[in-house]
C-alpha positions in Angstrom: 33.5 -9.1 -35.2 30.1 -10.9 -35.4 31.5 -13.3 -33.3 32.4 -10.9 -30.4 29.1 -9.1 -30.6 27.3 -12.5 -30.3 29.3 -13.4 -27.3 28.2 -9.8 -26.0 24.8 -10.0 -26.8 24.8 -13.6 -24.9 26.4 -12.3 -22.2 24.5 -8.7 -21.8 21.0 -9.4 -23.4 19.5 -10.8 -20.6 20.8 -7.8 -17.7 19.0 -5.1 -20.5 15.7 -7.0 -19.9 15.7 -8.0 -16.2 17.5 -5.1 -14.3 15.4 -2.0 -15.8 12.5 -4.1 -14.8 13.4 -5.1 -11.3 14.5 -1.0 -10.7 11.2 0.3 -12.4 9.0 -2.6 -9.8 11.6 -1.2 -6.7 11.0 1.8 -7.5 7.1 1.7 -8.0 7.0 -0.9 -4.6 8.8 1.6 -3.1 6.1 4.5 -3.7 3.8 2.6 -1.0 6.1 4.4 1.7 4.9 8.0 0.0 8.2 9.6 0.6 10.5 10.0 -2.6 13.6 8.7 -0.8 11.6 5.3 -0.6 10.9 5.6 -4.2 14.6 5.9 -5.0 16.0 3.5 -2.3 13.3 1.1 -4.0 14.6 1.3 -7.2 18.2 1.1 -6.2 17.6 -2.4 -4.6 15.7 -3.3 -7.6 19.0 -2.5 -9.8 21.1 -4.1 -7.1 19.0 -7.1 -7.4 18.8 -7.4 -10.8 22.7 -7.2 -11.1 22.8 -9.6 -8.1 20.9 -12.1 -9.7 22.3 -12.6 -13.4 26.1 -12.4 -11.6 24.9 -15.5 -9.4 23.1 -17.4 -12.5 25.7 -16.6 -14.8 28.2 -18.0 -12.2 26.2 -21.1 -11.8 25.4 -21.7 -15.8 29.2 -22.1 -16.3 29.3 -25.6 -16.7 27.7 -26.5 -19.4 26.6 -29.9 -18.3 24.4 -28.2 -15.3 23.0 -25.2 -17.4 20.3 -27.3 -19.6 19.1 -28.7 -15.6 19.1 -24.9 -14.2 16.9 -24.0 -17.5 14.4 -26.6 -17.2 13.9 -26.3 -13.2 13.6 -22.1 -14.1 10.8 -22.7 -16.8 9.3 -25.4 -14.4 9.2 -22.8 -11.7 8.2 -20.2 -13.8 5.3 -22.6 -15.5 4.3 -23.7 -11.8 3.9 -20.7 -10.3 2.2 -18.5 -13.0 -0.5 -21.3 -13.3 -1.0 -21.4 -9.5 -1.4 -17.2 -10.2 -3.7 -17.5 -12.4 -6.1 -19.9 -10.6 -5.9 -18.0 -7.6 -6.5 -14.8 -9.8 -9.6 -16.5 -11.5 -11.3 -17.7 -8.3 -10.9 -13.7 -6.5 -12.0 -12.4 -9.8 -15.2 -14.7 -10.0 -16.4 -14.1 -6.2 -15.8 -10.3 -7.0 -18.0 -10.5 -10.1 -20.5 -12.0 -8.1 -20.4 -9.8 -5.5 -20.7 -6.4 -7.4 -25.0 -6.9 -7.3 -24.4 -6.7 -3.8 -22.0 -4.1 -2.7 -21.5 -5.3 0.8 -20.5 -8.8 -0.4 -18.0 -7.4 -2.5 -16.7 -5.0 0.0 -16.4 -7.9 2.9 -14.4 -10.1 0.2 -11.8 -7.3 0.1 -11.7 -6.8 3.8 -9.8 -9.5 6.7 -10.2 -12.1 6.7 -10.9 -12.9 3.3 -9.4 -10.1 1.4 -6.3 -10.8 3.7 -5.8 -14.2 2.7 -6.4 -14.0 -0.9 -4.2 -10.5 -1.2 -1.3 -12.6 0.9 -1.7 -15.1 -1.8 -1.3 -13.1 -4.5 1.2 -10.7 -3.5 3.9 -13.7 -2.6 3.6 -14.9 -5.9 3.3 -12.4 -7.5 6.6 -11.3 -5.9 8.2 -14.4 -6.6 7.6 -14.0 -10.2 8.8 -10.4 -10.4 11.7 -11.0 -8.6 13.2 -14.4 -8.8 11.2 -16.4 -11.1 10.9 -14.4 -14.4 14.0 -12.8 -14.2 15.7 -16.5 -13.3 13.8 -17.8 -16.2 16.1 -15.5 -18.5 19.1 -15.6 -16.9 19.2 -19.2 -17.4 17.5 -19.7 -20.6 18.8 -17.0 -23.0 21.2 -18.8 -24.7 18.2 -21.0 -26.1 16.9 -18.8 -28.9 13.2 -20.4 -28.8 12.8 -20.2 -25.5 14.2 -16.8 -25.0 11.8 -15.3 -27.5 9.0 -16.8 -25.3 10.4 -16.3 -22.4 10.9 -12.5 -23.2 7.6 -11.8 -25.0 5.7 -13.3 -21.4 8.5 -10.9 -19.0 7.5 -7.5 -21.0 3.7 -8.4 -20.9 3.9 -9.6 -17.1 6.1 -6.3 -16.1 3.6 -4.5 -18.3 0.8 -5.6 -16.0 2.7 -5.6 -12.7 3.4 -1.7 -13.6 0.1 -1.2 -14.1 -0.9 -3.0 -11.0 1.3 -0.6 -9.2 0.0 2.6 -10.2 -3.9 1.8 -10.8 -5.1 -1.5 -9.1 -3.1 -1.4 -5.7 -3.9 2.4 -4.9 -7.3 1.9 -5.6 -7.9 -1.6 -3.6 -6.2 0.5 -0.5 -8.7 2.8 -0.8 -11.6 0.3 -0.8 -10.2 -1.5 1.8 -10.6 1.9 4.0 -14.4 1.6 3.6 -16.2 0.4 6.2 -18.0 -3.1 4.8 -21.2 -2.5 7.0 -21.1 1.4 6.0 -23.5 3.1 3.1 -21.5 3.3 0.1 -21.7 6.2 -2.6 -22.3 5.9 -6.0 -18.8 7.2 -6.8 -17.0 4.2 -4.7 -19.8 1.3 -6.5 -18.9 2.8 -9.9 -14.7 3.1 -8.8 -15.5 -0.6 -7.4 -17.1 -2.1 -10.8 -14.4 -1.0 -13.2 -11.7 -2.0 -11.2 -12.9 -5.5 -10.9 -14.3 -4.9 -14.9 -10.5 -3.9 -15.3 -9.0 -7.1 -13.5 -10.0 -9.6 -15.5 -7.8 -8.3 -18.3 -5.1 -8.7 -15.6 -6.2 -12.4 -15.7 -5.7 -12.7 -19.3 -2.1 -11.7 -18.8 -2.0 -14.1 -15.9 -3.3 -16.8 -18.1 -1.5 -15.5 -21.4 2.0 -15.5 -19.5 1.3 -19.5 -18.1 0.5 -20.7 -21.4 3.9 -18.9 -23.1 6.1 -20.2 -20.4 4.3 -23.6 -21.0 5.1 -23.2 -24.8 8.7 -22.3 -24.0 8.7 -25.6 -21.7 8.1 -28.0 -24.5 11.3 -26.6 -26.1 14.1 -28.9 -25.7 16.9 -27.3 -23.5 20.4 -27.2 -25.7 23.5 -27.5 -23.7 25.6 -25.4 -26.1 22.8 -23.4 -28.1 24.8 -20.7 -29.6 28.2 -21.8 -29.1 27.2 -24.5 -31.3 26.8 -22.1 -34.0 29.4 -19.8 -33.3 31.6 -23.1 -33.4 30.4 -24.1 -36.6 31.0 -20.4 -37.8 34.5 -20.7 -36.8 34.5 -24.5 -38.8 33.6 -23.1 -41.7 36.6 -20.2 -41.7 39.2 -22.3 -40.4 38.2 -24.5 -43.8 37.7 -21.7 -45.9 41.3 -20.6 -45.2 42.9 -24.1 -45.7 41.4 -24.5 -49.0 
């Protein structure tokens, strides 16, 4: 019995963390389009996805001698790009601090072409964290208890910011980016304007905070057997307890 349930667990753990996130980040993606139909299409490609992607790392992790190579290119992925976030995230959130004792500066930092290149560099990797790289991470590292507990203490903060992003942070940067730069601002829009950017730099400490745990998970050695190991032991151990 324990053994089944382990093989279960190993086999379903990681779909209960990545797909709900993937369909909840469809689904608020999705709300972008303002229609309710997008919302739900969104979140049906999210569950789609999700499935999609732990059948085709689960079909790929079969043999055992590849897995422990597929877990250490995911983590170095996963490490790569969430460092490269989070230096990108610093360098916006320091010209925006700057900026807010002169609204205008602020205001043309969000607009083209600045705001466009730095929200294009965000947003891809951003969306390759949310989508491939995080969810990748587990699908190809769970049966490594260490890592996994890293691995899926950094996904539930991440997705816990990313939601976050979705309902606060991106509606309100729209909405700034529909005023005029050269235009008199009110005093409702400068005080809107300094708590988001107040607000953003605790998104940088999940940036930062998820970088340094999938660094952490990095350094632990990848096991080409991980649990099967024990449950093989387990099954040792009965097959000797029965003989004597």
């Amino acid at each position: 019995m324990s053994t089944m349930k382990t093989t279960l667990w190993d086999r379903r753990g990681p779909f209960l963390v990545v797909v709900p996130a993937t369909t909840v980040i469809g689904a608020l993606g999705a709300t972008a389009l303002g229609s309710v139909t997008a919302t739900l299409l969104g979140a049906v490609a999210g569950l789609v996805w999700g499935l999609l992607l732990g059948f085709i790392a689960m079909r790929l992790a079969r043999s055992e001698s590849r897995r422990p190579g597929l877990a250490n290119a995911s983590m170095f992925l996963a490490a790569l790009c969430s460092g490269m976030l989070a230096g990108g995230a610093l360098l916006v959130q320091m010209l925006l601090t700057a900026g807010l004792g002169a609204p205008s500066t602020s205001f043309t930092i969000i607009h083209s072409p600045f705001g466009g290149s730095f929200n294009l560099f965000i947003i891809t990797l951003n969306s390759l964290m949310e989508w491939l790289l995080i969810p990748a991470a587990l699908f190809l590292n769970w049966h490594i208890p260490k890592r996994r507990k890293l691995i899926v203490i950094a996904a539930v903060v991440y997705y816990g910011m990313r939601v976050w992003t979705y309902v606060y942070f991106v509606p309100s940067i729209f909405e700034f980016g529909a005023v005029p730069p050269d235009d008199p601002f009110s005093a409702e829009v400068l005080e809107r304007l300094h708590i988001w950017v107040k607000l953003s730099w605790l998104r940088f400490g999940v940036d930062i905070s998820t970088n340094l745990l999938f660094l952490l998970a990095a350094f632990v050695p990848a096991s080409v057997t991980g649990n099967f190991r024990n449950l093989a032991g387990e099954k040792a151990v009965e097959k000797g307890a029965q003989s004597a």
